[in-house]
Each structure stands twice: as structure tokens, then as C-alpha cells.
C-alpha positions as CSV (number, residue, x, y, z in Angstrom):
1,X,6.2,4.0,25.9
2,X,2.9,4.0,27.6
3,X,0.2,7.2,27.5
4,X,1.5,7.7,31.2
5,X,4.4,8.8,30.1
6,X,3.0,11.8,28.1
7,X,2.3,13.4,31.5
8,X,-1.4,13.6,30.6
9,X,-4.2,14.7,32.8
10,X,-6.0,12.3,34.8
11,X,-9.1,12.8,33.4
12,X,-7.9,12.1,29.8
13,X,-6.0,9.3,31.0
14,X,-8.7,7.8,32.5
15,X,-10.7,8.1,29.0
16,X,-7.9,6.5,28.0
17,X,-8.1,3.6,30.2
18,X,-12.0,2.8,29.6
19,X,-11.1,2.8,26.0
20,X,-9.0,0.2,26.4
21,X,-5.7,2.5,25.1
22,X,-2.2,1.9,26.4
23,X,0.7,2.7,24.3
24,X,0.6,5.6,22.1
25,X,1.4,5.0,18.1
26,X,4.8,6.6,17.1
27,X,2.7,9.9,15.4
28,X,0.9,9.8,18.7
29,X,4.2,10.3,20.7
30,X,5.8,12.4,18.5
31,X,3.2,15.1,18.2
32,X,1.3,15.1,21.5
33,X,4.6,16.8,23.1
34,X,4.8,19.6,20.4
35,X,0.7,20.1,20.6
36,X,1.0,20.9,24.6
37,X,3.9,23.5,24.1
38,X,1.7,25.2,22.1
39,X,3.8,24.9,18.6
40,X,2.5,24.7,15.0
41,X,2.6,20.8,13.5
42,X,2.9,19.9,9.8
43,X,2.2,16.1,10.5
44,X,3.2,13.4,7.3
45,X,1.4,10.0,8.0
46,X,-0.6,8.3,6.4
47,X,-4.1,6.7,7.0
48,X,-4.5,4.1,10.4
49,X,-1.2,5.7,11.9
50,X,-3.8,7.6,14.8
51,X,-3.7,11.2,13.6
52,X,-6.8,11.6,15.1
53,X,-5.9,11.1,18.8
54,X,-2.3,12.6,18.0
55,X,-4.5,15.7,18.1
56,X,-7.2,15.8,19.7
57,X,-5.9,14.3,23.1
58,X,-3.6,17.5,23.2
59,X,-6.2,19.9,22.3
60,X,-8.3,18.6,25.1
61,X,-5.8,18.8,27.8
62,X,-5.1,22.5,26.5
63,X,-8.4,23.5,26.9
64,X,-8.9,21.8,30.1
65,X,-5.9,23.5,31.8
66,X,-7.3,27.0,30.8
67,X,-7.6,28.8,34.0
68,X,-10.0,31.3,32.6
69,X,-13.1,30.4,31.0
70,X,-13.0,31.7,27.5
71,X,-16.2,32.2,25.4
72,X,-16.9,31.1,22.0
73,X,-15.6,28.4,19.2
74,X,-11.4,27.8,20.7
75,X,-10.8,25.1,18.3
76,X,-11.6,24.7,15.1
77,X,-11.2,21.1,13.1
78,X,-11.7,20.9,9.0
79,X,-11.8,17.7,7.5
80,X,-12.8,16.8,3.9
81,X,-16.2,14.3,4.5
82,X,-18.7,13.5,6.7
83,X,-18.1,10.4,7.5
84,X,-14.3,11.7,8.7
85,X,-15.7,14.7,10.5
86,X,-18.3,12.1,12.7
87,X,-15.3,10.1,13.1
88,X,-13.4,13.1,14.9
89,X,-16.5,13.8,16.8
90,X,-17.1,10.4,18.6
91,X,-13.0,10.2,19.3
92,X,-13.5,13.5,21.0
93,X,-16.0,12.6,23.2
94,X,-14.6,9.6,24.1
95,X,-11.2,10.7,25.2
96,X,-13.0,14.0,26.3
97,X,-15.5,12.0,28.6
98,X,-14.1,13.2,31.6
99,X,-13.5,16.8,30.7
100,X,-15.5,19.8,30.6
101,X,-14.5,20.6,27.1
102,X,-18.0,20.7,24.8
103,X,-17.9,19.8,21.1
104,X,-20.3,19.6,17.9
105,X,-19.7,18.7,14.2
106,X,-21.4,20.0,11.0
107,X,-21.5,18.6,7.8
108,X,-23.7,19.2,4.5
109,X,-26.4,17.1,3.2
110,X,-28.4,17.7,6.6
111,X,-30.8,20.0,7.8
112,X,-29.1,22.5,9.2
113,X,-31.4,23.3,12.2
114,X,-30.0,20.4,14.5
115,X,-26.5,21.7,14.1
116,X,-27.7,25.8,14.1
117,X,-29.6,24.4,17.3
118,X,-26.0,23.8,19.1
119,X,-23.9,26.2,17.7
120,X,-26.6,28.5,19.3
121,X,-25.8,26.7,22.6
122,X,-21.9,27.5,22.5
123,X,-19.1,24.9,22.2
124,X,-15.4,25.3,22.3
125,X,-14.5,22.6,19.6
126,X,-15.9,22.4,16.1
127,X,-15.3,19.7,13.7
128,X,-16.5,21.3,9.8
129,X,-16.8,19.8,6.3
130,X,-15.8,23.0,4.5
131,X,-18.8,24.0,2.7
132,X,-21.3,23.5,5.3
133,X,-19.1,25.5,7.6
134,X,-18.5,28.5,4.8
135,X,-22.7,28.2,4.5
136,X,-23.4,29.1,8.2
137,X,-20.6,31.5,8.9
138,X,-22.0,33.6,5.9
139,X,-25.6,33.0,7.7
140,X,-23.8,34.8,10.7
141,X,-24.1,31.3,12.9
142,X,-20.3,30.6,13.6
143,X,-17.7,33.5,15.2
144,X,-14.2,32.4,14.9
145,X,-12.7,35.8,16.4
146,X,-11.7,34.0,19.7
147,X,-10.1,30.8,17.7
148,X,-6.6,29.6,19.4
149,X,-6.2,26.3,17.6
150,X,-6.9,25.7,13.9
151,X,-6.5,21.6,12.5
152,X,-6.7,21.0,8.8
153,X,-7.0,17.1,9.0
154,X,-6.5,15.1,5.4
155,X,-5.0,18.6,3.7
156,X,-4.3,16.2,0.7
157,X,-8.3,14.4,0.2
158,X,-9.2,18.5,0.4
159,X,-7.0,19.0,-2.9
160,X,-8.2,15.7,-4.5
161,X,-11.8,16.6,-3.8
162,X,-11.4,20.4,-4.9
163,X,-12.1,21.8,-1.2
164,X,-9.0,24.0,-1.6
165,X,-10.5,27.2,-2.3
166,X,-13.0,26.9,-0.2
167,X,-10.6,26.1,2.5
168,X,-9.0,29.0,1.8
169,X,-10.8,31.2,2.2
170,X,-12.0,29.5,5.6
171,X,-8.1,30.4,6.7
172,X,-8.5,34.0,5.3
173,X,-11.2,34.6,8.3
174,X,-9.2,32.9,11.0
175,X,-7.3,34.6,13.3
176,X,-3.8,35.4,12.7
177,X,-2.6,34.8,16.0
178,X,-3.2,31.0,16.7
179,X,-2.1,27.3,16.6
180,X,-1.7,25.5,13.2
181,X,-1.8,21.8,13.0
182,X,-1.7,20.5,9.7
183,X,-2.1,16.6,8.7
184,X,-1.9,15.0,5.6
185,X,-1.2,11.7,4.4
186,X,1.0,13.0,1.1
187,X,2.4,16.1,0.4
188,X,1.5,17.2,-3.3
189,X,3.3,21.0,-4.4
190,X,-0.1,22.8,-3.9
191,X,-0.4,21.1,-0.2
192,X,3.6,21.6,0.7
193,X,2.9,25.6,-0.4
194,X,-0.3,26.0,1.4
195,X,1.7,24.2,4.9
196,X,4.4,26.6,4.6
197,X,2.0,29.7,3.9
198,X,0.1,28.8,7.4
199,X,2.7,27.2,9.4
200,X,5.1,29.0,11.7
201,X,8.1,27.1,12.5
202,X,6.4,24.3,12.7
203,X,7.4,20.5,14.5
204,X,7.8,18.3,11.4
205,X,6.6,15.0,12.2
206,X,6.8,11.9,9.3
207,X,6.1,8.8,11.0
208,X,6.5,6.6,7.6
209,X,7.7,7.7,3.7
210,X,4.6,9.6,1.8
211,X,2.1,6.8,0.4
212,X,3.4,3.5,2.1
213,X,2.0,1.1,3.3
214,X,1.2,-0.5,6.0
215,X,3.6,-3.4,6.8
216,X,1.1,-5.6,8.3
217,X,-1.1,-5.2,5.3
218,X,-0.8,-8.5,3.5
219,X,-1.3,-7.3,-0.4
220,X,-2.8,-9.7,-3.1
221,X,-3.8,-9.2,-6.8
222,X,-6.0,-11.1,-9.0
223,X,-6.1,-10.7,-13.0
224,X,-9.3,-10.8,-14.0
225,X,-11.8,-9.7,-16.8
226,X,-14.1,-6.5,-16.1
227,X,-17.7,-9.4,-16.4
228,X,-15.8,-11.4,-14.0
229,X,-14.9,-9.1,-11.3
230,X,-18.7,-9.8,-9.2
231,X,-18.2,-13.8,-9.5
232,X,-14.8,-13.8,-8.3
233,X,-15.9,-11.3,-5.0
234,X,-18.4,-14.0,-4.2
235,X,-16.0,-17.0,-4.8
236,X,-13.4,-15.3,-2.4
237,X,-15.8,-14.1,0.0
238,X,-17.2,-17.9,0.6
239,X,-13.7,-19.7,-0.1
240,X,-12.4,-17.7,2.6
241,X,-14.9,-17.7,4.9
242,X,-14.7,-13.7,5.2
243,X,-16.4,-12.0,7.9
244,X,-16.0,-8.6,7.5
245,X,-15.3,-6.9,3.9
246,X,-15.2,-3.0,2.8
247,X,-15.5,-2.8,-1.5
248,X,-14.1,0.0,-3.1
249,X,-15.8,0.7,-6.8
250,X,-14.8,3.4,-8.8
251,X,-18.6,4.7,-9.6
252,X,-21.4,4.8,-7.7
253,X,-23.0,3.0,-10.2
254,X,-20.9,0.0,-9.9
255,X,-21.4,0.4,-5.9
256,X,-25.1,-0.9,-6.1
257,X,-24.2,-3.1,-9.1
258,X,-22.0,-5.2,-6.7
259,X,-24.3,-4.6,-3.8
260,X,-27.6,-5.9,-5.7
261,X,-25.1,-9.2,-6.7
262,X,-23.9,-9.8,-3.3
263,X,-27.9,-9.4,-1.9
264,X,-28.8,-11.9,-5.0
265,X,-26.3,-14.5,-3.6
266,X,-27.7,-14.4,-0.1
267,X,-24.7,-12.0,1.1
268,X,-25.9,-8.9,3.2
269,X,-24.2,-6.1,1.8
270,X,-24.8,-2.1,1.7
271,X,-23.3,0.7,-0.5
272,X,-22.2,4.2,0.8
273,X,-21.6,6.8,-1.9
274,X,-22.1,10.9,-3.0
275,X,-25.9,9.9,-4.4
276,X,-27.1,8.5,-0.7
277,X,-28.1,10.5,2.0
278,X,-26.2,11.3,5.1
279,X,-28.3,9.5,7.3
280,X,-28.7,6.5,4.7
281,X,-25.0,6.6,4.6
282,X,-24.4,6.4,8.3
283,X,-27.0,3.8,8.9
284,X,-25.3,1.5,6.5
285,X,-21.9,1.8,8.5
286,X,-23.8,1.4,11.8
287,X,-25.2,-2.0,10.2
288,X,-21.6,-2.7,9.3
289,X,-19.9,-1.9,12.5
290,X,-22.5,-4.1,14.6
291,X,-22.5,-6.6,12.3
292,X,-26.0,-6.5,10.7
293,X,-24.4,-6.3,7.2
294,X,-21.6,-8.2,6.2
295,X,-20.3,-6.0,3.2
296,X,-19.9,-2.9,2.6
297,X,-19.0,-0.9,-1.0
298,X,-18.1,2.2,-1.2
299,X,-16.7,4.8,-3.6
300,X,-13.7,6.7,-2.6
301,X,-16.0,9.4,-0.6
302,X,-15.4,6.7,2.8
303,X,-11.3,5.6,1.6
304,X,-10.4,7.8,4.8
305,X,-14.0,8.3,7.2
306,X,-14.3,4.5,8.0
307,X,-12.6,3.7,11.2
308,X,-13.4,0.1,12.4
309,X,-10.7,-1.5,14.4
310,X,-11.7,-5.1,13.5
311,X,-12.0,-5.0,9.8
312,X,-10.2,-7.7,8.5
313,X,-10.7,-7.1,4.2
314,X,-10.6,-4.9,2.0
315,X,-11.0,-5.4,-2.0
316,X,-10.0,-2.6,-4.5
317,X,-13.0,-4.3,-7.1
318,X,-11.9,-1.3,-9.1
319,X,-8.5,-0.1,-9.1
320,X,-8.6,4.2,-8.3
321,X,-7.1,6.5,-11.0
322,X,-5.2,8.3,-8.5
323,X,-2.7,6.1,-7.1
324,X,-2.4,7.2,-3.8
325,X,-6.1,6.9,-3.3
326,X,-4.7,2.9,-3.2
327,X,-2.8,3.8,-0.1
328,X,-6.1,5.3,1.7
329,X,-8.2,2.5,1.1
330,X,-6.0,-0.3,1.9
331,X,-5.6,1.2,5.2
332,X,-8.9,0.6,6.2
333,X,-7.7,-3.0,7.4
334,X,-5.0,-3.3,9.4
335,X,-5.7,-0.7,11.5
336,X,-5.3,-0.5,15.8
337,X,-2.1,-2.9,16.0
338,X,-4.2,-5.6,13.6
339,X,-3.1,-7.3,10.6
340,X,-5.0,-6.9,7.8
341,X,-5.7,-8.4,3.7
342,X,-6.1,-6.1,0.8
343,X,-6.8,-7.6,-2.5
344,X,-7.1,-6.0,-5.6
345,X,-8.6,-7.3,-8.9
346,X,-7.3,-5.8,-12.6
347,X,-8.7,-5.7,-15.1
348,X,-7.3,-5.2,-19.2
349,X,-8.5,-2.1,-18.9
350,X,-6.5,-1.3,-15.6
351,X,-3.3,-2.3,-16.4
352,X,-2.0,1.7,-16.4
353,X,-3.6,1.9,-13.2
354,X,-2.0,-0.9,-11.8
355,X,1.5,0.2,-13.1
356,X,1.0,3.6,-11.5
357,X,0.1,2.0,-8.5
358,X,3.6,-0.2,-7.7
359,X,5.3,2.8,-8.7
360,X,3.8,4.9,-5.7
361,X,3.8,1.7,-3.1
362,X,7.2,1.1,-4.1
363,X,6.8,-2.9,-4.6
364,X,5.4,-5.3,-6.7
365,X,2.1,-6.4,-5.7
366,X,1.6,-10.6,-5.4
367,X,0.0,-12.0,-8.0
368,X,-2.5,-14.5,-6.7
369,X,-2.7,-17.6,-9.7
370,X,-5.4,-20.2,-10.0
371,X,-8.4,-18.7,-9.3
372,X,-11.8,-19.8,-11.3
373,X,-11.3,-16.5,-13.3
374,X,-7.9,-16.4,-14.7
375,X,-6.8,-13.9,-17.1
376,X,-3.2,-14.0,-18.2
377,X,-0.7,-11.3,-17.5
378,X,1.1,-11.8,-20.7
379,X,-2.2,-11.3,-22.5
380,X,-2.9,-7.9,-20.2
381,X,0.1,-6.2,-21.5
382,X,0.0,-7.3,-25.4
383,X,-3.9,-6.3,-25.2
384,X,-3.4,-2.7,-23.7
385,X,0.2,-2.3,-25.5
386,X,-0.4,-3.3,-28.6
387,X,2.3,-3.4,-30.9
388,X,2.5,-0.4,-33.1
389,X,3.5,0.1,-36.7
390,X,6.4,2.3,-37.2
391,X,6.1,4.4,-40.2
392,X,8.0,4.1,-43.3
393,X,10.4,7.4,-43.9
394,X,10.8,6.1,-47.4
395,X,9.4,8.7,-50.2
396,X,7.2,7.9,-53.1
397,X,8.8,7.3,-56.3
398,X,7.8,10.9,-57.7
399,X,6.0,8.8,-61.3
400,X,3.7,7.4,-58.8
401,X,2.5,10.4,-57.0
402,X,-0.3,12.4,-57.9
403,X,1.1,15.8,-59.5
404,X,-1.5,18.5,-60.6
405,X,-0.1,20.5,-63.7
């Protein structure tokens, strides 16, 4: 199937075209259909799969083939980081190019007079980080009485990064009458309950099982000690001759900690986490998208906000606590049709991790052997399992206990 086939309008298809787009991905075919009869979605993919285009393509015919200008915010977009909500923003633009449709995104960590400066200018599409867009619609900034198509993008990262409630209470000022399309990578109790509570006979579409992975992912794992984990980046890094790499930590701490070690071994490398500012943050993608850096670590704040189509690694340096937050950041690479390498490293203290983690993929992850910084998997599992002493249920002889009389 080819994006012709989706009897789109020429001037989206042509957007298409100068992006270099041809065949739709199976979310992208599955949904845009449903988004251009005007039904509710409750979309199940996960990260890579092209949930962005799978809705914003639709929403920007719909709003082209309106035959009567309408005023105010039409669509509104809520996604869980920055860094995601840019990401929207560009893809709209760019498949928008040839529309009429106008567009802006908000965020916190900003000034807010930029983005006040716009919404004062009117736009029909609004892509929001919750809490900056809960700020300026109590400052009276943002209407969303006209509103005919709501997206919740990454309804899962909202839960995980405790935006419910405040996205909640977004919903409880929307209006009733409208179109609901609701993504999400997994579908926890709390997320499956809030989808049914907002939904209204929705399209279901699941375009691959809750937390898989990516088939042309190629998955490795390294056993390694916690001191060891920097030395064996590098050796990897030059042994493979890697180009591109994204580094998840689990701390921000440990984010500059690798970077400072990578800049000390003559490897250019920048972190991105919740300590740096927005605009130090995007200038360190920017240097990684046009090459200027070669590395880039991040905590999980960017697992789903970094879209680069020609990222070839990506190392979990720390293995997440939450074991679908694997599945996000692993499907950094692989992304646009392109194969991809994930490797992870475990330490003795992330065996549990680990565990959890093949129980959510489904599979055993490889077990790379012969590295320069080997630490047996035998000795993981006697050193975090240690054998325990069962307790005797034999009583004291009653001569040799201590008796008070």
C-alpha cells in the first residue's frame, strides 16, 4: 500500500512526497481511515511504529476540507515532554507545508511570552505539555470551547510521569461533543479506565502485542560490574567503530558522569536530562542530529521525544526500574524501516531488573561473552540470591531456657 491509496489531499501528499514518504506503516493505514470518518481511536503501538503521522496527517486533511472557517484552537494535542511535543510540531509542519492549517506548541521551562505571543495570534492546532497548558488556560490565554479533535499521545509516559491528574482535569474543560484519539504504547488498568471513560465506540487499533519489540532491533547484553560500566562504553564505542550512539542512565547524575568520561577520552558527547534547560536540552539534540556530537545520554525524560531516523545505537548503561521503559528506549534505533542495535549492560545490582525485563519482552536477551570486563552470570545470581538459612522449628530443651520464678 502506498499513501495514494489513502485518498489524501494533494497538498498533503505532496508534503509527503518532499519528505521523501511512500508507504504508510501498518498503524499509519490502519488509523488514518478511522481519523477521516470522524471516529474516536484508542491506538496500541508502541514507540517507532509512526503514531505521529497516523494522526496528524488526518487531522490536517480534516481541517483543510472545512468549508467554513472556524475560529479558535480545533485541535488540541497533549503529550507528556517537551522534547515529544517539538517533535509533533515539526511533523506537523512538515506534512502541513502545503496547507493552510496554523499550529504552535507550548511546553514549561520557557518563558512564556514567545508562546502567549502566538496563542494571541490564533492557531487551530496546539500541541501542550500538560502543566504549561493547565498554567495559561488558568491565565485566561487558551479557549478550548470551539475544540473538535482532542489527541492524548503517550497516555502511558503521562501515568509513569504522574501527569494523570493534571490531564484530567485538562479533559474536564474540553468539550463534550468532539473527537478522541487516544495513543499509548501499553495499556496499564488506570490507562485502559481512563480510554474507556473518554472514548466513544472507538476504532481499536494494535499494530503489535503491548511492550514488544521491534523485530529488527538486534538485542545484546553485557555482564558487567557497576566501576566498569564507563570503560566498557568506550571499548565498544571504538571496537565498533560507532557513529551514532543515544545512552540511557538512570540518574542525572550518572548522565554527566558518563558524559565528562566520554569528553575525557576525546569522544564528543552531551547529556539531556530534568536539571538542564529547555534550550540547553534542545541544542544538545540539534548537535546530535547534525552530527556535531557523537553521543548523547539521557535519562528517561527523552526514552520517547528523540526521533532521529538514522540512529544506529542505543545502550541501556543503566537498566530502568520500570520494565517497559526498556521497550521505549530501545526503540530509539531501528526506527523508519532501519535496523537497529540495543545493548544493555547489568550489573550485580540489576539482576531483578534484568529478570523483569525478559519477562515483559517476552525472550531471553543474548548474552554477549568475552568482553575486557567480564563478570560471570553464575556469580550474578549466587551474589544477589544468596542462599538463606532456614530456621530450625526445633524447641529448646526447657533446662536450658531462661525461666524467671
Amino acid at each position: 500500500m502506498s499513501f495514494k491509496d489513502l485518498e489524501l489531499i494533494e497538498p498533503i501528499q505532496r508534503a509527503l512526497d518532499a519528505e521523501g514518504y511512500t508507504s504508510p506503516t501498518p498503524i499509519q493505514q490502519q488509523a488514518i481511515p478511522f481519523i477521516l470518518q470522524g471516529k474516536d481511536v484508542l491506538g496500541c503501538a508502541q514507540t517507532g511504529t509512526g503514531k505521529t503521522a497516523a494522526f496528524s496527517i488526518p487531522i490536517l486533511q480534516l481541517l483543510y476540507k472545512q468549508k467554513e472557517v472556524r475560529k479558535g484552537i480545533q485541535v488540541l494535542i497533549l503529550t507528556p515532554t517537551r522534547e515529544l511535543a517539538i517533535q509533533i510540531d515539526e511533523s506537523i509542519a512538515a506534512y502541513g507545508k502545503f496547507t493552510r492549517s496554523t499550529h504552535t506548541v507550548i511546553f514549561g521551562g520557557v518563558t512564556q511570552l514567545r508562546q502567549t505571543t502566538a496563542l494571541k495570534k490564533g492557531v487551530e492546532i496546539l500541541v501542550a505539555t500538560p502543566g504549561r497548558l493547565l498554567d495559561l488556560m488558568n491565565q485566561g490565554f487558551i479557549d478550548l470551547r470551539n475544540l473538535s479533535v482532542f489527541v492524548l499521545d503517550e497516555a502511558d509516559r503521562m501515568l509513569d510521569m504522574g501527569f494523570i491528574n493534571d490531564v484530567k482535569k485538562i479533559i474536564a474543560k474540553l468539550p463534550a461533543k468532539r473527537q478522541t484519539l487516544f495513543f499509548s504504547a501499553t495499556m496499564p488498568t488506570e490507562i485502559q479506565s481512563l480510554a474507556d471513560s473518554l472514548l466513544h465506540k472507538p476504532a481499536k487499533i494494535e499494530v503489535t502485542p503491548p511492550s514488544s519489540t521491534v523485530d529488527k532491533i538486534k538485542q545484546s547484553l553485557y555482564y558487567v560490574s557497576k566501576a566498569d560500566k564507563p570503560k566498557l562504553l568506550l571499548h565498544l564505542m571504538e571496537e565498533q567503530s560507532i557513529s551514532t550512539a543515544l545512552v540511557f542512565t538512570r540518574t542525572k547524575h550518572g548522565a554527566d558522569k558518563v558524559v565528562k568520561f566520554l569528553y575525557r577520552s576525546g569522544i564528543k558527547a552531551a547529556a539531556i536530562h530534568g536539571n538542564k534547560s529547555q534550550n540547553a536540552r534542545q541544542n544538545a539534540l540539534n548537535d546530535f542530529k547534525n552530527g556535531t556530537i557523537k553521543v548523547l545520554v539521557a535519562t528517561d525524560i527523552a526514552a520517547r521525544g528523540i526521533d532521529i531516523d538514522e540512529l544506529t545505537h542505543v545502550f541501556n548503561f543503566d537498566l530502568p526500574n520500570v520494565p517497559e521503559t526498556y521497550v521505549h528506549r530501545i526503540g530509539r534505533t531501528g526506527r523508519a524501516g532501519n535496523d537497529g542495535i540495543a545493548m544493555a549492560f547489568c550489573s550485580i545490582e540489576e539482576r531483578k531488573e534484568l529478570k523483569d525485563i525478559e519477562k515483559v519482552i517476552g525472550l531471553k536477551i543474548p548474552v554477549v561473552e568475552g568482553h575486557p570486563y567480564p563478570v560471570d552470570a553464575n556469580e550474578l545470581e549466587k551474589k544477589i540470591l544468596p542462599k538463606q538459612k532456614i530456621p530450625s522449628n526445633k524447641k529448646k530443651p526447657w533446662h536450658k531456657s531462661k525461666r524467671r520464678s
